[in-house]
Every structure is written in structure tokens, then in C-alpha cells.
C-alpha positions in Angstrom: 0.0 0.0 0.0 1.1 3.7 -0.4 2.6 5.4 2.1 0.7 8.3 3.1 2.2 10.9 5.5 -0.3 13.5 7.3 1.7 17.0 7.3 0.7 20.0 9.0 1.7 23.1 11.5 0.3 24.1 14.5 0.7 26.4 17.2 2.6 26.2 20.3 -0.6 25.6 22.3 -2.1 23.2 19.4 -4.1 24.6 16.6 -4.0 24.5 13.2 -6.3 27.5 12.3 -7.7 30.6 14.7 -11.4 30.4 15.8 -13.2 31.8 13.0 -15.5 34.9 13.8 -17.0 35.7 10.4 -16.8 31.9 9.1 -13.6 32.0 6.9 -10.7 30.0 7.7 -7.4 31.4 8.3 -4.9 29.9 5.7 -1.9 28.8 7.7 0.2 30.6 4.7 -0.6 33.7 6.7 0.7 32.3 10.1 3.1 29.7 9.6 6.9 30.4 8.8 9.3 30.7 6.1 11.0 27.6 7.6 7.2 25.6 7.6 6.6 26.5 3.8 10.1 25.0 2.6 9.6 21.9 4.5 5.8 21.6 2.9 6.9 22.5 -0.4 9.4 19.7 -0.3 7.8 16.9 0.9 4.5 17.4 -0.9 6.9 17.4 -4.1 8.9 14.5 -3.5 5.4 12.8 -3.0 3.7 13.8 -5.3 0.3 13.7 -4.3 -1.6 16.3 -2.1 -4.7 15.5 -0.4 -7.2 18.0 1.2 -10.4 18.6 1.9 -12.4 21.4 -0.3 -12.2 24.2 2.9 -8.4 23.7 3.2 -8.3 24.1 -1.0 -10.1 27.3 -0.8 -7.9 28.6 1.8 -5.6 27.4 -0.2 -7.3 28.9 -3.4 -5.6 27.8 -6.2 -4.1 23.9 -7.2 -0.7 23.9 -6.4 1.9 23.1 -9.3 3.9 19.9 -9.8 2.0 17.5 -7.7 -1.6 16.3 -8.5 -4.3 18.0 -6.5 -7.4 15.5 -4.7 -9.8 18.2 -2.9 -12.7 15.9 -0.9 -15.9 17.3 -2.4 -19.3 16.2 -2.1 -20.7 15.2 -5.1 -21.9 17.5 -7.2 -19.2 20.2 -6.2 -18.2 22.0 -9.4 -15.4 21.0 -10.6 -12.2 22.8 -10.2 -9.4 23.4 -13.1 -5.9 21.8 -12.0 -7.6 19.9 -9.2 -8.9 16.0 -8.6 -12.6 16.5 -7.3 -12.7 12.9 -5.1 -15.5 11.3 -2.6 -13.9 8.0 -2.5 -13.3 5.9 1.0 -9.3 6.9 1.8 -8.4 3.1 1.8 -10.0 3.2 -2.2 -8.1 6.5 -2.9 -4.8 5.0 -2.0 -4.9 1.9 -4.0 -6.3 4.1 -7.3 -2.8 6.4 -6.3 -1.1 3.2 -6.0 -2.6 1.5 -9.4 -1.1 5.1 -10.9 2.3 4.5 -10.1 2.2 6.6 -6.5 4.4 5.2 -3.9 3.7 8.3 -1.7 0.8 10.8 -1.0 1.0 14.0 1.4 -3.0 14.1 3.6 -2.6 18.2 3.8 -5.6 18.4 5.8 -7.8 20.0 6.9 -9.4 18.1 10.2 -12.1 16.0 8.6 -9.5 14.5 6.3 -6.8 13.5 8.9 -9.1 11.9 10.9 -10.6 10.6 7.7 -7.1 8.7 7.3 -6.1 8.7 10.6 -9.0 6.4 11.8 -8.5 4.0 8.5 -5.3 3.0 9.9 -3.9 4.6 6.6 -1.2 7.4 8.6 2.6 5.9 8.2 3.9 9.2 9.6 3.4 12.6 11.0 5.2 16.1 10.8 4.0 18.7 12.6 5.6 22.0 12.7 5.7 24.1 16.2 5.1 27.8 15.6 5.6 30.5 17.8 1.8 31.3 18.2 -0.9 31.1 20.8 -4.3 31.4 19.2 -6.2 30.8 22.7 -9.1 28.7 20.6 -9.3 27.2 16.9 -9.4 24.2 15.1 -7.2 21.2 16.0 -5.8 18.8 13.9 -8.3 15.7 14.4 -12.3 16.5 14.6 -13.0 13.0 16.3 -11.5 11.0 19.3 -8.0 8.8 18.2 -6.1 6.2 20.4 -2.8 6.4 17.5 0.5 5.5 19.4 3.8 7.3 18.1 7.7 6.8 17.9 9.2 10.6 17.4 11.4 9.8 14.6 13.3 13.1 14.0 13.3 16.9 15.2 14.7 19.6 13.2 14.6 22.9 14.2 14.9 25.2 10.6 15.2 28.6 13.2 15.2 29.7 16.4 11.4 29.6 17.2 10.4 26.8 15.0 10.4 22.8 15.3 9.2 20.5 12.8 8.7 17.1 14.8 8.7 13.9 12.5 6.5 10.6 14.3 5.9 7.4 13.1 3.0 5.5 13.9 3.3 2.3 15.2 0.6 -0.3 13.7 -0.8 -2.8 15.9 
């Protein structure tokens, strides 16, 4: 099976977007560091894949080059130019990746679709970047209750204020 990685940046006290007051989400590319959109930009490339769910695309708002784009979209969304429109179970998602000649695939949130994959038992690994933010309240990164058990697998600090941690997690 493809190896699919969840990546994602939160703040120091655990969210990945502030609580929303007019009911538009933040894009973390207003938020997160320098150092944080390297480290995205490279793994998502060397994947190949990005998957999302439509909210974290329109924060997002626009497909981003040199790796194919799935957005999660109820059916009947409009289709998008540059993007994969998908509402197939992540286990069937993988293996059509897989059948395509993916070995890799980067789940770029946002909360629905890491616990999506998180509760399939499809998550080989987790980086999370640390950012020097408190937001007080926001979204976190899972929406649903998880018992995942990890093995910190590297920890890279690209500045002063900023730590990307790198998990693995362990399958029962």
C-alpha cells in the first residue's frame, strides 16, 4: 500500500487555524513560517500527491503546481481546473494512487481528512511543525476521538522559534 504521511503546522498551544469569527478560515500561509513552507513545499513534491479537503483548498485557493491536487468534495461540487474532485473511501483513494504508479501521498488536511485517514489506519507518519503562536481557541488537527501510538522519529529545528517534529506511527 502507499505510504501516506499527514503533514501539517500548528501552534505552540495546538491549533491549526484561529477560531473563526466571520466563518472564513485562516490559511496557515498567513501564520506559519518561512522555515514551515520550505519543508511543505518539499515533501508534498517529493510525494507527489496532495490530499485535502475542499475548505483547506479554498484557503488554499488555487491547485498547487507539480504535484496532482485531490480536494474531498461532495458530489456534485463544481469541478475545479488543475484539481482532482474525489468522494472515494481513503483506503480506495490510496490503491487508485497506488494502481497510478504513487508510492507516496501527502494528507494536507484539513481536520475531517486526517481523521478521515487517521481512523482508517492509513497514517505511516506525522510532521508537525511548532510555531511560535498562541491562538487561545481554533481548530485542531483531528475532529473525532484517536487512540494512535507514536515513535518521534526526528526533530529539526529550521530557526530559532520553529520545530518541525517527524512521528511514526506504530501499527498494531
Amino acid at each position: 500500500m502507499i505510504n501516506a504521511f499527514i503533514i501539517v503546522a500548528h501552534t505552540a498551544d495546538g491549533f491549526i487555524a484561529p477560531a473563526s469569527k466571520d466563518g472564513q478560515a485562516v490559511p496557515s500561509t498567513v501564520w506559519t513560517s518561512g522555515a514551515d513552507k520550505k519543508h511543505f513545499i518539499e515533501l508534498t513534491k517529493k510525494a507527489g500527491v496532495i490530499i485535502m479537503g475542499l475548505n483547506t483548498y479554498y484557503t488554499i485557493g488555487k491547485p498547487l503546481p507539480k504535484r496532482l491536487n485531490i480536494v474531498y468534495a461532495p458530489a456534485g461540487t463544481a469541478p475545479i481546473d488543475g484539481v482532482e474532485m474525489t468522494d472515494k473511501a481513503p483506503t480506495e483513494l490510496l490503491a487508485d494512487l497506488e494502481k497510478r504508479g504513487f508510492s507516496e501521498a501527502a494528507i494536507c488536511g484539513g481536520s475531517t481528512v486526517y481523521t478521515m485517514f487517521a481512523k482508517a489506519g492509513l497514517v505511516d507518519r506525522i510532521y508537525i511543525t511548532i510555531e511560535p503562536k498562541l491562538f487561545g481557541k481554533g481548530m485542531t488537527i483531528f475532529n473525532d476521538s484517536l487512540d494512535l501510538n507514536l515513535s518521534l522519529s526526528n526533530i529539526t529545528r529550521p530557526s530559532d522559534d520553529v520545530l518541525i517534529l517527524e512521528y511514526k506511527v506504530k501499527k498494531n
